[in-house]
C-alpha positions as CSV (number, residue, x, y, z in Angstrom):
1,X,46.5,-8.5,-1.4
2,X,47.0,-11.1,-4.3
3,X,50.7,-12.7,-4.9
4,X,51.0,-14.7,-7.9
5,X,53.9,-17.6,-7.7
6,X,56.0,-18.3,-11.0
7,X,57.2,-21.6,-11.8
8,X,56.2,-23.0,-7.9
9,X,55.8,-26.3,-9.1
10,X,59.6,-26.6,-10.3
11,X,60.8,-25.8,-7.3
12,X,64.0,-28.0,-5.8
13,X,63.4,-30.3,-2.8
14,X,66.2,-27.8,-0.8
15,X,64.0,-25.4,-1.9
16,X,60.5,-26.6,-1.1
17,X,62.1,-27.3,2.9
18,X,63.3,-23.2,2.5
19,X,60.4,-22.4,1.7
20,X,57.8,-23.9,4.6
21,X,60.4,-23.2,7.0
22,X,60.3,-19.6,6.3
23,X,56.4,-19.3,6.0
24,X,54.9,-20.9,8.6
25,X,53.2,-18.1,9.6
26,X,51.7,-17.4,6.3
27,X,48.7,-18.3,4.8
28,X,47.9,-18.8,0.9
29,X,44.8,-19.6,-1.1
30,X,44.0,-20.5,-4.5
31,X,42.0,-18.7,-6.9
32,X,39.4,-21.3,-7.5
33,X,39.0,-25.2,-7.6
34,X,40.1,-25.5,-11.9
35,X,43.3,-23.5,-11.2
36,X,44.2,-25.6,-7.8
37,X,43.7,-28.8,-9.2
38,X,45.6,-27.7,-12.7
39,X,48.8,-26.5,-10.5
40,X,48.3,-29.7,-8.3
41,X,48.9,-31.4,-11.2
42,X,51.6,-29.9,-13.3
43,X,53.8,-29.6,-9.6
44,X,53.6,-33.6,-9.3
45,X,54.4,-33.8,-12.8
46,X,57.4,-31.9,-12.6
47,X,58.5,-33.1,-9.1
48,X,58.5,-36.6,-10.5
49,X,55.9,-37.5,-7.4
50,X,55.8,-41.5,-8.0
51,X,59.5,-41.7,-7.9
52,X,60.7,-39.7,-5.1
53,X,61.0,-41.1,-1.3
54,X,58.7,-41.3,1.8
55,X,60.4,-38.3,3.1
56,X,60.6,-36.8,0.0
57,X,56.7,-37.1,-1.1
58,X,55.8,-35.8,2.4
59,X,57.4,-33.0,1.7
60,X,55.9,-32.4,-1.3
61,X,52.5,-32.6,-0.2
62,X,53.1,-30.0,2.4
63,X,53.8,-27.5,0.2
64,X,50.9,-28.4,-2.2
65,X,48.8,-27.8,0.8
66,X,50.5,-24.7,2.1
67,X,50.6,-23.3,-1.6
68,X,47.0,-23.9,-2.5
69,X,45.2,-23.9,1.0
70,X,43.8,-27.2,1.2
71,X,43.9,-29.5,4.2
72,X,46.5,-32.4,4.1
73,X,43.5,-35.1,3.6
74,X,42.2,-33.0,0.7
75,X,45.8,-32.8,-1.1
76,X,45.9,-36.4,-0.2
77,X,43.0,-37.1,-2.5
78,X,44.5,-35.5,-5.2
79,X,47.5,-37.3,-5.5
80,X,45.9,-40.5,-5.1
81,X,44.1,-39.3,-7.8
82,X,47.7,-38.3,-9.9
83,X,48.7,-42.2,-8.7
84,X,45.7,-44.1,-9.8
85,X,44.9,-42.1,-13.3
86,X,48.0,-39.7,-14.2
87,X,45.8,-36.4,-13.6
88,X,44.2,-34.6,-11.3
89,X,41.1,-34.1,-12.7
90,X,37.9,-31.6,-11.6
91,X,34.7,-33.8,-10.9
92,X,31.3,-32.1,-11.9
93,X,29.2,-32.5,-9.4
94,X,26.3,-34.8,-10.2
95,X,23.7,-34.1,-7.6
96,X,20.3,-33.4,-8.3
97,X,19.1,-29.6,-7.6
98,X,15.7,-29.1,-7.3
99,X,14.3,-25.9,-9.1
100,X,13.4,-23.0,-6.9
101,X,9.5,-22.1,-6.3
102,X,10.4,-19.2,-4.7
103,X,11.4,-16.4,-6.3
104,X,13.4,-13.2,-5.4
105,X,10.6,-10.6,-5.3
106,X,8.2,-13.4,-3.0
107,X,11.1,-13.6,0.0
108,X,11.1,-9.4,-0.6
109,X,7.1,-9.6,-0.4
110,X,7.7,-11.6,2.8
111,X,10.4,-9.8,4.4
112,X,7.6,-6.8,3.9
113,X,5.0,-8.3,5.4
114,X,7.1,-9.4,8.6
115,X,8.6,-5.9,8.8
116,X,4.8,-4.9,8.8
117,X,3.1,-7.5,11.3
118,X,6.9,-7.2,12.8
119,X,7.6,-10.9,12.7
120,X,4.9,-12.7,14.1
121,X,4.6,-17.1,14.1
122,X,5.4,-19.0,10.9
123,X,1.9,-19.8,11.5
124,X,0.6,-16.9,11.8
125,X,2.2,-15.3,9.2
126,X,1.7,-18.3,6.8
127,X,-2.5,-17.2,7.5
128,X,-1.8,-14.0,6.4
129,X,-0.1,-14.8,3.4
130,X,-3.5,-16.7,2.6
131,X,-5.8,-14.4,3.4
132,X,-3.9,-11.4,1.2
133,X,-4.4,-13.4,-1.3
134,X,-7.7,-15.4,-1.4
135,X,-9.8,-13.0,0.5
136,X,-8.0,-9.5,-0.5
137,X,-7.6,-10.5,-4.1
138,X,-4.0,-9.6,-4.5
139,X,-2.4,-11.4,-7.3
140,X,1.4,-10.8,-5.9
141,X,0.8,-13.2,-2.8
142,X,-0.5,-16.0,-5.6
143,X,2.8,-18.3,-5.0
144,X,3.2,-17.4,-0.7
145,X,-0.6,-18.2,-0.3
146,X,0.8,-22.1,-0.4
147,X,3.7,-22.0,1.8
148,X,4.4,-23.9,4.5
149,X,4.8,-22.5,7.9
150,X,8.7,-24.6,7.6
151,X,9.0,-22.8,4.6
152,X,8.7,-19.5,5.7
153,X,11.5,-20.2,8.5
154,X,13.6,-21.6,6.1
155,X,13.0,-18.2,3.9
156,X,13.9,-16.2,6.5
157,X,17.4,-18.0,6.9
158,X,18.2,-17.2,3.4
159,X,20.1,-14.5,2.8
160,X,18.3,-12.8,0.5
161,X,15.9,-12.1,3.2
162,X,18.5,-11.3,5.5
163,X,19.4,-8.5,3.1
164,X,15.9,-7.3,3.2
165,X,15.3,-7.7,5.6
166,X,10.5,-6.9,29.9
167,X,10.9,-5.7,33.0
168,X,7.4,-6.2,34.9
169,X,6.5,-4.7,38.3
170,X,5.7,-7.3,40.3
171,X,2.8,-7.3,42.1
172,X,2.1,-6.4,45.6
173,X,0.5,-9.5,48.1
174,X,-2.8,-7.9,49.3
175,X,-4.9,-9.6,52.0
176,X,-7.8,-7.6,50.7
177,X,-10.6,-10.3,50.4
178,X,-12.1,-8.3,47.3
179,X,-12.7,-10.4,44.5
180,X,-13.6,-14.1,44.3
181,X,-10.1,-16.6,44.1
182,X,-10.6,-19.0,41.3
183,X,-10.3,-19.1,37.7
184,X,-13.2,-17.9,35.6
185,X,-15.1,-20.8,33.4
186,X,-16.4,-19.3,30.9
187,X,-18.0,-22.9,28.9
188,X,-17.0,-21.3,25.5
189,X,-19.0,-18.1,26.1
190,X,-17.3,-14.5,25.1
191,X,-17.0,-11.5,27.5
192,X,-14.6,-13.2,30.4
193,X,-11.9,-10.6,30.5
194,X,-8.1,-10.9,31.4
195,X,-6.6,-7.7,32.5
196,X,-3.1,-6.7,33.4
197,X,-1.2,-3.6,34.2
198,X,2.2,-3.1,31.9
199,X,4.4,-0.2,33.5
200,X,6.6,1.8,30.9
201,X,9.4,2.6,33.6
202,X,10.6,5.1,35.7
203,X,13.2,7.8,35.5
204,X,14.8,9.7,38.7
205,X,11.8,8.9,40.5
206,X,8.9,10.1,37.7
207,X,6.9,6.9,36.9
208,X,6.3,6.4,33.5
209,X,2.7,5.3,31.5
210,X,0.5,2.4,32.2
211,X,-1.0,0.4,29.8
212,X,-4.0,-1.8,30.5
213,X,-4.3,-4.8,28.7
214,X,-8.0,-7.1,28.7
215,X,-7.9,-10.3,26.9
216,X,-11.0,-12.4,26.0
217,X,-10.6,-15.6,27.7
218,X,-12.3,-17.1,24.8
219,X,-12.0,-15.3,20.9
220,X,-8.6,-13.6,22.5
221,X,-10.3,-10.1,21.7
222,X,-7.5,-7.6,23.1
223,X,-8.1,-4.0,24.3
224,X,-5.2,-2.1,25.4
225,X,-5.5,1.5,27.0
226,X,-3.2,3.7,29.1
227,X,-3.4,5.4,32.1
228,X,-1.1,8.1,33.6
229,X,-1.5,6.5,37.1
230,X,-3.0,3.5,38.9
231,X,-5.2,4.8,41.5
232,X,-8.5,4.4,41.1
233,X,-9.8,8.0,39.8
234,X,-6.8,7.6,36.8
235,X,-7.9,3.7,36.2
236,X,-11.7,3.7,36.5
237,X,-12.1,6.1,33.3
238,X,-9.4,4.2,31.2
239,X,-11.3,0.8,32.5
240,X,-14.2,2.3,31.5
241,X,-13.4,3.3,28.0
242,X,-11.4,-0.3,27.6
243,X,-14.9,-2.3,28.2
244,X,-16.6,-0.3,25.8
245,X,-14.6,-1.5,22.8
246,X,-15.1,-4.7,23.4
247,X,-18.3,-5.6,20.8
248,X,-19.4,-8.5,23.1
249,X,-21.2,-8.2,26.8
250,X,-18.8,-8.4,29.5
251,X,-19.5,-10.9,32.0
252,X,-16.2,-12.0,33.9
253,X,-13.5,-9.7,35.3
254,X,-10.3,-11.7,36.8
255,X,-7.0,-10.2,37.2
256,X,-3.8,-10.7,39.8
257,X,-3.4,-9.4,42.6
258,X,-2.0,-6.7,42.4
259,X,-3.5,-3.5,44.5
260,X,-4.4,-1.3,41.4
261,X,-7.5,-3.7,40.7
262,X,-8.4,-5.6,44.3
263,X,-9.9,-2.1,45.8
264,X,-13.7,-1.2,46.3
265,X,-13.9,1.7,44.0
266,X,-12.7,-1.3,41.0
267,X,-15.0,-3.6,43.2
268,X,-17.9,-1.3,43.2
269,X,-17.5,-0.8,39.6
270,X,-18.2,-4.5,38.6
271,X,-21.1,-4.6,40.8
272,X,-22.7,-1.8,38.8
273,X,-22.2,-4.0,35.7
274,X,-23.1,-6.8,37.2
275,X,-19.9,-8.7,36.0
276,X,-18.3,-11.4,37.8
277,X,-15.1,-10.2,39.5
278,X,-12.3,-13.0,40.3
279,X,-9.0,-13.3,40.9
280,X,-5.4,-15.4,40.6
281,X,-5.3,-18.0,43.0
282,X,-1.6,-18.6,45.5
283,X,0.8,-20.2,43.4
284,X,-1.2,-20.9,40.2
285,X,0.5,-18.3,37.5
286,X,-1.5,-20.2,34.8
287,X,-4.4,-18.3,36.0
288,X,-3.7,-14.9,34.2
289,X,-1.0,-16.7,31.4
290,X,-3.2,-15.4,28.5
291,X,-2.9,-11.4,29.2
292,X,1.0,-12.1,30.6
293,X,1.4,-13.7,27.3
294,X,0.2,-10.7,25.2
295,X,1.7,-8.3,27.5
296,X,5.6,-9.6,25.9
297,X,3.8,-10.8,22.9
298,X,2.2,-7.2,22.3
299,X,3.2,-3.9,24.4
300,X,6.4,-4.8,24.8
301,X,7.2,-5.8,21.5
302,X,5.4,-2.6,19.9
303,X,6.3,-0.2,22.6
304,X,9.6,-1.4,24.2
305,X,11.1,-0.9,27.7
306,X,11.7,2.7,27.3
307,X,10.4,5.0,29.5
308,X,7.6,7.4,29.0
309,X,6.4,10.0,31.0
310,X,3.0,9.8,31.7
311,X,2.1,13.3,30.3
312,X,2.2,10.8,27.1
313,X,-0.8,8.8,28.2
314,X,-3.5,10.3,26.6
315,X,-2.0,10.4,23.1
316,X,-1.2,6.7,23.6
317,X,-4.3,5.9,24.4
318,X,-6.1,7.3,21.0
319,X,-3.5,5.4,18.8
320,X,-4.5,2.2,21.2
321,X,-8.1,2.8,20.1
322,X,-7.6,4.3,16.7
323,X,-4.9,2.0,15.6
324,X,-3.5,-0.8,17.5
325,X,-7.2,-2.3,19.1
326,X,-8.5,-2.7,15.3
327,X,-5.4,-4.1,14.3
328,X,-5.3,-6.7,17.2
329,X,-8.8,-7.8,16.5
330,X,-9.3,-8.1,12.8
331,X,-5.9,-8.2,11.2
332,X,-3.4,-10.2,13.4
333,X,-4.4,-14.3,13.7
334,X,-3.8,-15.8,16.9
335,X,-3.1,-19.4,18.1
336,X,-6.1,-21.5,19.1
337,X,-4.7,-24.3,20.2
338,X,-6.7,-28.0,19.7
339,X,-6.5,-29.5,23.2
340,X,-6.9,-33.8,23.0
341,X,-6.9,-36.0,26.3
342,X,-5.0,-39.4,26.1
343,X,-5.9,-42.8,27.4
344,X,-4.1,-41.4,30.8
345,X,-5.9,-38.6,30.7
346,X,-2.8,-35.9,30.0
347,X,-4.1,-33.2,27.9
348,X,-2.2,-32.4,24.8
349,X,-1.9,-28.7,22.8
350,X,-1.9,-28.8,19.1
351,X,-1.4,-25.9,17.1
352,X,-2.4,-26.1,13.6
353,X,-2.8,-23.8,10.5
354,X,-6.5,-24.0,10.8
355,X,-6.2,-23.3,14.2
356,X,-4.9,-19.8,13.8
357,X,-7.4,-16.9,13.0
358,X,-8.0,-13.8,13.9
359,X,-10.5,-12.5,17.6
360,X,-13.0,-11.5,14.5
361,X,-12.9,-14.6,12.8
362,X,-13.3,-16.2,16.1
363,X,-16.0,-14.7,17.4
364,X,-17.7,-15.1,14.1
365,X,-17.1,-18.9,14.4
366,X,-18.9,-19.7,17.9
367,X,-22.2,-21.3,17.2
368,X,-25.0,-17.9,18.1
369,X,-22.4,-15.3,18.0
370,X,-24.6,-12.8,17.1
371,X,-26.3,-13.0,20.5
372,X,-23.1,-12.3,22.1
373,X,-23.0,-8.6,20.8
374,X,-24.0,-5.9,22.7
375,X,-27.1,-3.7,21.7
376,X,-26.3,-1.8,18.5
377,X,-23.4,-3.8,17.4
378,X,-24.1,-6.5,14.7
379,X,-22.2,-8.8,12.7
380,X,-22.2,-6.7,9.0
381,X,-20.7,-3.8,10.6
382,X,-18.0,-6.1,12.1
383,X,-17.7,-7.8,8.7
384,X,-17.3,-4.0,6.9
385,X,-15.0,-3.1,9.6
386,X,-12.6,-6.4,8.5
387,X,-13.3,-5.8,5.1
388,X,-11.9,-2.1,4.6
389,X,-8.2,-3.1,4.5
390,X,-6.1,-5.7,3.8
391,X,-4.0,-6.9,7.1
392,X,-0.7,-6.0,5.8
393,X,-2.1,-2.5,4.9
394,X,-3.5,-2.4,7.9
395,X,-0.6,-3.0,9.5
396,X,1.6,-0.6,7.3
397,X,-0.5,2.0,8.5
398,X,-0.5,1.1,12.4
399,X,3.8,0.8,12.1
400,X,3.3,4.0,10.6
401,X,1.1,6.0,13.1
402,X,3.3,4.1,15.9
403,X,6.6,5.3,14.5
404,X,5.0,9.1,14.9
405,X,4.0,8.5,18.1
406,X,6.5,7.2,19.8
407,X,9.0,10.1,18.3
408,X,6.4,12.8,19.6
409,X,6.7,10.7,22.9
410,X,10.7,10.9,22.9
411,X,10.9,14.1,22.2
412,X,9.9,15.2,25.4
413,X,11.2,12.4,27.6
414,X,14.6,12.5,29.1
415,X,17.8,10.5,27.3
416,X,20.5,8.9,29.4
417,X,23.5,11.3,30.1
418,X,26.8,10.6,28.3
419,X,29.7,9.3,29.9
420,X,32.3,11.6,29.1
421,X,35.9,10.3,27.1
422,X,38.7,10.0,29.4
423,X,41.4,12.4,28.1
């Protein structure tokens, strides 16, 4: 509601007390900064300001800041203002603005390419915007090829892009000597695994999926597959099928604890591949921090906490190998971080632009990577298999196949009862 005051500046001084006794709980503000200061002036002109009493002027300036909205300091400044010069006159600002690089449609490119990759790193995100543009050739991502990865943050708190814009089970203690306890060293070599279980939840006692996730120790190649149980005759297959993906002989194992993987069948599984099996040592959660990292990072982030009944499994574990697995590997960059030692020896993490790439452009880095591959894998079909999409296509068309799934998935699965309204 707008109110419009006639003649309030000629007001009496019996009249000005009426008035902010009768509305203190009222609230006014001016229409802008040129009409405040105008009325400010023309009410201590007619009030005769510089002759009136203490008492008198105090008054005064309450109701210029009860009428306009201002603060008592800020009223104060503009009648020291009327004092020193005879008006109360609007400044223009005189500090420098710097023009804009950035324009509307590049924080709406952006916002689409975080709703795509949903929201990875500044970093990250920053090597995307590169690669769109000097490897995929498209012209839009000309100006966001340069950003910072500040800038993009600082994009992201506008609000024009504003507009646009996990529960683990823990694991069981198992005296099961299975499995060697140590950390696996694999001297900058591919094919030494992480591998965690991610459980999708339960619901009135039906467990839900589990997803396997393996993480190269070294490239951070991911695999992620799903199994309707844990036991061994569910797992092996899914295991299985996850090793295969990886393009790169496998040569190290190492998981936690947990029961699912420290068993013979799992055990006698590795021994047929010849692979070294290890596992987390007591009180040293470092050991598996890659794949617990990617598990938040990853399946929770694209998949959620809700739960999902393991009749689902199989369908989730075609869009893992159709979909997400590619995506992982050749479209999303990942943080490699620079390690340097000090003079005390304390090792320091540094994460750098040039440090993020993607597991592809990783592998493709280490010195004879070629001879990593396995036996009818080679580099060129990697390369085509980058190549064929751009990441934020890529990644448009994961979201989109993920969207589809996860609906089929709900469909089926049960939804939380409704608290019925009280009467």
């Amino acid at each position: 509601m707008q109110i419009r005051m006639q003649n309030a500046e000629a007001l009496t001084g019996r009249q000005i007390d009426e008035f902010l006794t009768g509305s203190e709980g009222i609230g006014f503000t001016g229409e802008s900064r040129a009409a405040i200061y105008g009325w400010t002036e023309r009410l201590l002109v007619a009030q005769e300001f510089s002759g009136k009493n203490k008492k008198q002027r105090g008054a005064i300036r309450r109701y210029a800041s009860k009428v306009t909205g201002l603060s008592l300091p800020q009223v104060t400044r503009l009648i020291r203002s009327y004092v020193q010069t005879g008006t109360v006159e609007l400044r223009v600002s005189l500090r420098r603005r710097f023009p804009g690089k950035y324009t509307e449609r590049d924080v709406t490119l952006l916002a689409a390419v975080d709703r795509a990759h949903e929201r990875l790193s500044g970093p990250a995100t920053q090597r995307i915007l590169r690669r769109e543009h000097e490897e995929y050739g498209k012209a839009e991502y000309a100006r966001l090829a340069g950003i910072s990865a500040a800038h993009i943050y600082n994009l992201r708190d506008s609000l024009r892009y504003r507009r646009q814009a996990a529960v683990f089970e823990p694991t069981r203690p198992s005296a099961n000597a299975i499995g060697e306890r140590r950390r696996p060293e694999p001297q900058g070599r591919p094919g030494y695994l992480r591998v965690d279980t991610v459980h999708q939840g339960d619901w009135e006692g039906a467990k839900g999926v589990y997803h396997i996730n393996a993480v190269d120790t070294v490239t951070q190649w991911q695999v992620v597959g799903c199994a309707p149980r844990i036991n061994v005759e569910n797992l092996k297959p899914v295991l299985e099928a996850i090793l295969h993906q990886f393009p790169f002989l496998i040569l190290g194992f190492h998981v936690d604890n947990g029961s699912e993987y420290i068993n013979y069948g799992i055990s006698e599984m590795m021994e047929v591949m010849m692979v070294e099996f290890t596992k987390s040592r007591a009180c040293r959660s470092q050991d598996n921090a890659l794949v617990e990292g990617k598990n938040g990072a990853i399946i929770r982030k694209l998949i959620g906490y809700g739960h999902i009944p393991a009749g689902h499994s199989e369908t989730l574990h075609k869009f893992y190998t159709t979909q997400l697995n590619p995506y992982l590997n050749f479209h999303r960059p990942c943080g490699f971080a620079t390690v340097s030692v000090d003079a005390r020896g304390k090792r320091k993490r540094q994460y750098r632009l040039e440090d993020y790439a993607t597991p592809y452009q990783k592998l493709k880095s280490l010195p004879g990577a070629a001879g990593y591959l396995k036996a009818g894998i080679t580099m060129e079909a990697l390369e085509r298999t980058a190549a064929a999409m751009s990441d934020t296509d890529f990644a448009r068309k994961m979201g989109a196949a993920k969207s589809k799934v996860l609906r089929a998935c709900k469909i089926e699965s049960p939804c939380l009862p409704r608290t019925p309204m009280p009467e």
